[in-house]
RODO-2510 file (C-alpha; in nm, 4 decimals, decimal comma):
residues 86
     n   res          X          Y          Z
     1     x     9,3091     5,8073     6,3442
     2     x     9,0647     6,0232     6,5685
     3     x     9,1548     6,1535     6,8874
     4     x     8,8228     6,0679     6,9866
     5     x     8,9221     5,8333     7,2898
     6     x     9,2840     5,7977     7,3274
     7     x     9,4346     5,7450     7,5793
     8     x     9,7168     5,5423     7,7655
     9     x    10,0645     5,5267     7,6431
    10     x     9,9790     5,7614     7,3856
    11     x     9,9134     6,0698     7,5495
    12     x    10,1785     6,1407     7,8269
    13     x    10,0569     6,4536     7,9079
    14     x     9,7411     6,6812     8,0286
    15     x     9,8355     6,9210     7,7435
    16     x     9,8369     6,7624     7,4865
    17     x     9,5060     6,5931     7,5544
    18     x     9,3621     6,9160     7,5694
    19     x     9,4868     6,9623     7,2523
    20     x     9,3357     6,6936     7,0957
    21     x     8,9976     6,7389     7,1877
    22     x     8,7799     6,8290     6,9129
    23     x     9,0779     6,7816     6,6777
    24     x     8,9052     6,7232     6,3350
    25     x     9,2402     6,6395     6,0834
    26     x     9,4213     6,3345     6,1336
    27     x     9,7439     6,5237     6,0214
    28     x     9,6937     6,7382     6,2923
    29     x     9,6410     6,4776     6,5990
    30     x     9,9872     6,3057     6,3971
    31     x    10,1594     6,6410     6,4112
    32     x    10,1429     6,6989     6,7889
    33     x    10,1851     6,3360     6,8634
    34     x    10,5041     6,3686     6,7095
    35     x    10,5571     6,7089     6,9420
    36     x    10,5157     6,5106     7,2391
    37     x    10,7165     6,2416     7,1280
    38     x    11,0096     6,4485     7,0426
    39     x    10,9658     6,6912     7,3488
    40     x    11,0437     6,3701     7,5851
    41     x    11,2698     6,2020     7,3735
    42     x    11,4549     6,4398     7,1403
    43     x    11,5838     6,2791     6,8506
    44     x    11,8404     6,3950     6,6776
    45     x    11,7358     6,3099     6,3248
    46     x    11,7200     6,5785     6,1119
    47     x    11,4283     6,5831     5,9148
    48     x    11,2398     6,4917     6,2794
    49     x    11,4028     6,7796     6,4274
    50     x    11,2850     7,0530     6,1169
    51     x    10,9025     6,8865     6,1553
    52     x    10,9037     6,9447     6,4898
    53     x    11,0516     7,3255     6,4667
    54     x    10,7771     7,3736     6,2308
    55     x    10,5109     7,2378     6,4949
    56     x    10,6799     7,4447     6,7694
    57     x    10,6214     7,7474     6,5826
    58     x    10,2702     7,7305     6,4933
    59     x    10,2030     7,5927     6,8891
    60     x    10,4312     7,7786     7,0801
    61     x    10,2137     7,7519     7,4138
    62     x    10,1063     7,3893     7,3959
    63     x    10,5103     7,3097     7,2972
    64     x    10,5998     7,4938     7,6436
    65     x    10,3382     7,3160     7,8042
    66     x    10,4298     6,9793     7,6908
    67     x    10,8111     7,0637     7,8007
    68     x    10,7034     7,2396     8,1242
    69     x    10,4680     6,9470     8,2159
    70     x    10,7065     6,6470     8,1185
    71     x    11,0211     6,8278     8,3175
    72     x    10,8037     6,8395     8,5949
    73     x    10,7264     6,4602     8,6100
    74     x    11,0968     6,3600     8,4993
    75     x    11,1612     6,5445     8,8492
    76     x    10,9003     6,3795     9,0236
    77     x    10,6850     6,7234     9,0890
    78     x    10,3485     6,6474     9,1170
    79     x    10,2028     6,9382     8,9274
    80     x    10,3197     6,7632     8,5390
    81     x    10,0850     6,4893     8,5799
    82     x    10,1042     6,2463     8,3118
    83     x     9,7360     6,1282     8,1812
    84     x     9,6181     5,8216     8,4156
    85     x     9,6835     5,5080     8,3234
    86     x     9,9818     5,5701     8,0765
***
């Protein structure tokens, strides 16, 4: 999978679609797919939850971004704008 050209219900956030551009490993583009997932729906499987601490650590400003922007549209603030046409 390429990040080249996703979009939609993907991609629910500005930050992570910065992320993604120019991202050249598939495992990468998986790995913060999976970041984003978890950030607005944290599961509480284990192995999930270690992957994801793993993530966190080695993107510890695009993981606060993610959080910062989804909290912000959960609340209805405009400035967490999900990516159009999710």
């Amino acid at each position: 999978m390429s990040s080249t050209g996703m979009t939609g219900p993907l991609l629910r956030t500005q930050a992570l679609h910065r992320a993604l551009q120019g991202a050249a490993s598939d495992a990468f583009v998986a790995d913060l797919l999976l970041l984003e997932a978890w950030e607005a729906d944290r599961s509480m499987d284990l192995g999930i939850m270690l992957r994801v601490r793993q993530i966190r650590r080695a993107n510890q400003y695009l993981s606060t971004e993610i959080a910062a922007e989804l909290t912000n549209v959960s609340k209805g603030h405009p400035g967490g704008s999900p990516i159009a046409g999710g």
